[in-house]
C-alpha positions in Angstrom: 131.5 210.0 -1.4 130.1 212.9 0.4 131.7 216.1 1.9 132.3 217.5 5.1 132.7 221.6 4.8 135.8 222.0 7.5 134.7 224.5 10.5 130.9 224.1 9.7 130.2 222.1 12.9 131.2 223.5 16.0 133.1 220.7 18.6 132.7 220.6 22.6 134.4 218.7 25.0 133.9 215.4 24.8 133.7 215.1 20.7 135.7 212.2 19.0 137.6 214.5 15.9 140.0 213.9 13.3 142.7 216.6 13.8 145.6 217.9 12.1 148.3 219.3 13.7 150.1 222.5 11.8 153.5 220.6 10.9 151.3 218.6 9.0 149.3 220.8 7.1 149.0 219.9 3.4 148.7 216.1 4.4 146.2 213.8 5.2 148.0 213.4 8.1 145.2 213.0 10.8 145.7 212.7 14.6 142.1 211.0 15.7 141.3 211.7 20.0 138.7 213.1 22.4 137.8 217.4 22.8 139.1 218.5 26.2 138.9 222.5 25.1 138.2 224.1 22.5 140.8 227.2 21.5 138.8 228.6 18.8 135.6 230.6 20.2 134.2 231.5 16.8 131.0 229.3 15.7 132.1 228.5 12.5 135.8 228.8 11.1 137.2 228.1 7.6 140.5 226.2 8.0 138.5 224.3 11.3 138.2 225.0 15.0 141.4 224.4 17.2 141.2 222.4 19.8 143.1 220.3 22.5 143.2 216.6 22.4 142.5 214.7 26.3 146.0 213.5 24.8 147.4 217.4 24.9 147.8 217.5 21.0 146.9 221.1 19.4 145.3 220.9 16.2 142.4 221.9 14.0 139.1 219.6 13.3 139.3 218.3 10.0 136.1 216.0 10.5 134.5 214.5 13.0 134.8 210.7 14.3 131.0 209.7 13.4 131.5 211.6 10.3 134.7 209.1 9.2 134.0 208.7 5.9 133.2 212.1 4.5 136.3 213.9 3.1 137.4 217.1 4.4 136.7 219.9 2.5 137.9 223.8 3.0 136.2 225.5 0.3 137.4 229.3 0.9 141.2 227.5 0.3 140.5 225.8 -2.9 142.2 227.0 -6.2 139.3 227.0 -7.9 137.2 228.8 -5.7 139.5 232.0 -6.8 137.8 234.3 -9.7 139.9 236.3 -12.6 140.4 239.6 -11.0 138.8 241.8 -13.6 135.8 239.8 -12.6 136.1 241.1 -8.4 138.1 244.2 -8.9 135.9 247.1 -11.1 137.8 248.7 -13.6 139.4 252.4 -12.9 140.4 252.7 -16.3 138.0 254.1 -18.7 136.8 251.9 -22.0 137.3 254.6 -24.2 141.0 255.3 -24.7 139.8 259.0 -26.3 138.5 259.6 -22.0 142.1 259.7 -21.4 142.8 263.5 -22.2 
C-alpha cells in the first residue's frame, strides 16, 4: 500500500482531511471534516499542519480525504530513522590513548 509523508502537502480552506486531535496522539484515532483555517503557516511540517475543522475541532492533517487509503507516515518520528551516535556526533577523544599526556 502506498505512503503519504505527513506535512508534505500543504491544506487550504475547503480540503476534506483526516485529522488527529493531540489527546489522541499515538492512535489511529482520526477525526475526518472540511479546512475552515489553517493554524500552521509553515509550507511543509513534520508532525502535519494544524488546522480547524468547519466542525471547530483542532487537530493536525494526518492525510488527506482523496488520499484515504495511503497510510500516514511521519518519517523524522520513526525509531529507525535515529543513527548510533558515534555515527552523528565526531569524536573529541583522540584514537591513540598515548595523545592523552
Amino acid at each position: 500500500m502506498e505512503e503519504y509523508i505527513v506535512g508534505s502537502r500543504k491544506p487550504k480552506p475547503g480540503d476534506k482531511v483526516f485529522i488527529i486531535q493531540k489527546k489522541d496522539y499515538g492512535s489511529d484515532d482520526y477525526v475526518e471534516g472540511v479546512v475552515k483555517d489553517v493554524l500552521t503557516s509553515r509550507t511543509d511540517h513534520p508532525r502535519g499542519h494544524k488546522v480547524r475543522l468547519t466542525n471547530g475541532v483542532i487537530g493536525r492533517v494526518q492525510k488527506f480525504s482523496d488520499q484515504k487509503d495511503l497510510i500516514p507516515r511521519q518519517p523524522k518520528y520513526e525509531k529507525n530513522n535515529y543513527h548510533n551516535s558515534e555515527e552523528i556526533l565526531p569524536s573529541i577523544l583522540p584514537s591513540d590513548p598515548d595523545d592523552l599526556v
